[in-house]
Backbone bond lengths (Angstrom), bond angles and torsions (degrees), N, CA, C in turn:
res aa  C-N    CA-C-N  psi(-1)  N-CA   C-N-CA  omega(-1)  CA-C   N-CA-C  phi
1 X - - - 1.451 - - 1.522 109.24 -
2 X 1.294 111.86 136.08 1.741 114.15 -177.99 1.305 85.01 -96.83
3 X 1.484 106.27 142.86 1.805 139.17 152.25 1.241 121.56 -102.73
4 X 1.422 119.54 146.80 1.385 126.96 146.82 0.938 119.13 -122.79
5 X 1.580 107.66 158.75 1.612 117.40 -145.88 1.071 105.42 -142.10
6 X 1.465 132.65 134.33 1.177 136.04 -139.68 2.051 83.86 -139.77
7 X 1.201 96.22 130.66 1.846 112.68 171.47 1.481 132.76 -109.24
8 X 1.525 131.33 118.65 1.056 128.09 -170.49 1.167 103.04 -122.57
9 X 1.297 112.06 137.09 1.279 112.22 165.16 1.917 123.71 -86.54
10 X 1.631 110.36 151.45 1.332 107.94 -164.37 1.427 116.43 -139.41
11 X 1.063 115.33 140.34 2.222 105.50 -171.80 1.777 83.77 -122.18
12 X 1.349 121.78 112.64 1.227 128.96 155.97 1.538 110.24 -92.58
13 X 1.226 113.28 152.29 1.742 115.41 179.17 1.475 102.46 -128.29
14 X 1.477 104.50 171.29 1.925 106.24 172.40 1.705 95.49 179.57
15 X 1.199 92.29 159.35 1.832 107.70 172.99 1.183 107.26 -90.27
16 X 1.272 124.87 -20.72 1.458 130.50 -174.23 1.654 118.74 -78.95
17 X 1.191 111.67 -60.50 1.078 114.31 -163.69 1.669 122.63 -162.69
18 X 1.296 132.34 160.09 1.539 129.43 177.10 1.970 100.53 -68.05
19 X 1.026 98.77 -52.47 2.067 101.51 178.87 1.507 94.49 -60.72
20 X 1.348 152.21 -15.77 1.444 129.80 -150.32 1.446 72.97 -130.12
21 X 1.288 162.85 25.36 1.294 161.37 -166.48 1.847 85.92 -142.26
22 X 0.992 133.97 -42.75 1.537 126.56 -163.06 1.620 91.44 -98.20
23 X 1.094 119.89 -4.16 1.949 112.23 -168.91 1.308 90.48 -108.64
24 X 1.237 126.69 -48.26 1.581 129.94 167.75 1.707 113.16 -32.65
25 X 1.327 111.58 -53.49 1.735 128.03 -165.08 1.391 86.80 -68.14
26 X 1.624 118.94 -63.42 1.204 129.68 -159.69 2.250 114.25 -45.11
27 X 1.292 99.99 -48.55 1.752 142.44 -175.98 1.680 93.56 -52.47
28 X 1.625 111.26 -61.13 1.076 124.89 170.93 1.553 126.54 -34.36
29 X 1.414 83.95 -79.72 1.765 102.84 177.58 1.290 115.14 -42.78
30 X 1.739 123.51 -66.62 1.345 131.40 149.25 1.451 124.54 6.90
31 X 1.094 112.71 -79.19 2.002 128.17 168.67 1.131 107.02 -44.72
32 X 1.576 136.93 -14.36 1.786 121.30 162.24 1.266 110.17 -132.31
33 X 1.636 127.67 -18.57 1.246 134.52 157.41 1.089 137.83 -107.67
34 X 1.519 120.09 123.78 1.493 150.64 -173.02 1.750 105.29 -80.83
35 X 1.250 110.03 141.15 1.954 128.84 171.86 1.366 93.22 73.50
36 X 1.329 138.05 34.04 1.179 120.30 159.54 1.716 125.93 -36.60
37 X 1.177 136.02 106.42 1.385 122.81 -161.21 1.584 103.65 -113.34
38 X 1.328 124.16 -30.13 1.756 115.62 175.14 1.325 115.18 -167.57
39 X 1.248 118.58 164.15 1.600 120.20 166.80 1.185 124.19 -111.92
40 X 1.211 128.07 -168.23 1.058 117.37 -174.96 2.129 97.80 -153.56
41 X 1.110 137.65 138.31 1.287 106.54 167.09 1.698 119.22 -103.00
42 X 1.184 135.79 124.40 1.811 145.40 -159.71 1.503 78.41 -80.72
43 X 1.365 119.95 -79.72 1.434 136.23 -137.31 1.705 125.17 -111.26
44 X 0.889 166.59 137.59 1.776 158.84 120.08 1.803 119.47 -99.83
45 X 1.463 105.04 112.69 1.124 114.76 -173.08 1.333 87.85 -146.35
46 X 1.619 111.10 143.79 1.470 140.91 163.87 1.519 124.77 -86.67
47 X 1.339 132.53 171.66 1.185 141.29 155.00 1.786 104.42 -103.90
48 X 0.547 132.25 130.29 1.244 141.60 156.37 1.907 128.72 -93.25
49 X 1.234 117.20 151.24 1.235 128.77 -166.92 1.870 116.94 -151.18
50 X 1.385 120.11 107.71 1.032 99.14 163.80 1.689 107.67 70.13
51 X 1.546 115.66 3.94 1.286 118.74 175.72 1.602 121.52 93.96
52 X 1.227 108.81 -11.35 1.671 132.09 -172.34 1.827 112.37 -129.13
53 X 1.312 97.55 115.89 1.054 118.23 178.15 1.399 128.11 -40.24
54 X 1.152 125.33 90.95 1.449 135.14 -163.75 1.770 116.02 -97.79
55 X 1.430 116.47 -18.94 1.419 117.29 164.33 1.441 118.32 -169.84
56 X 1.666 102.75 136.24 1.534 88.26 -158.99 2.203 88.62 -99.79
57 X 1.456 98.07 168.18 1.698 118.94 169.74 1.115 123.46 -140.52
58 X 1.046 105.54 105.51 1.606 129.06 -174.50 1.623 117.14 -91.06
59 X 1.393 139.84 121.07 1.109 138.89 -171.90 1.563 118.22 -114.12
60 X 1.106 128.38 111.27 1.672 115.35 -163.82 1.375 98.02 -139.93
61 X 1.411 123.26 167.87 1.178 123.50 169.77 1.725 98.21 -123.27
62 X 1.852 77.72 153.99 1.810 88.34 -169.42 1.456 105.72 -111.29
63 X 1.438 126.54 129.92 1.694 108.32 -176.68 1.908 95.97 -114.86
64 X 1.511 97.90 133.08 1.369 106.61 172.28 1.871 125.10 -116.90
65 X 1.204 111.09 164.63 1.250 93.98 158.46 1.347 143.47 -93.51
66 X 1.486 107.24 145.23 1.857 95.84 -171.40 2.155 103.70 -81.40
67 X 1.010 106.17 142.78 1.529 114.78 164.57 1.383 110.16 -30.41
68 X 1.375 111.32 148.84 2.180 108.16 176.68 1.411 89.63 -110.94
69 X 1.193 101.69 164.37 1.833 104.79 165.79 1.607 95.09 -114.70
């Protein structure tokens, strides 16, 4: 079966971690989009505080499939 696949890009954040910043984005997307099939990560950049890493942001794009008729 041929697919097409449609790509969004996504900035998940977290206090925890770069993986809990991309599962967050991922969690998100999920709740209005269906066939999620992979990610990808573009970006990792922090906030910083006081010299210590206080929240990480992760930017990835997600490619899904569109419905067939």
């Amino acid at each position: 079966m041929n697919h097409t696949y449609k790509i969004i890009e996504l900035t998940g954040s977290s206090a925890i971690g770069s993986d809990d910043a991309i599962k967050n984005a991922i969690e998100s997307a999920a709740q209005s989009l269906h066939k999620l099939r992979w990610f990808q990560v573009v970006e990792t950049r922090g906030h910083l505080e006081a010299g210590v890493i206080a929240h990480w942001q992760v930017t990835i794009k997600v490619g899904f499939t569109l419905d067939q008729p």
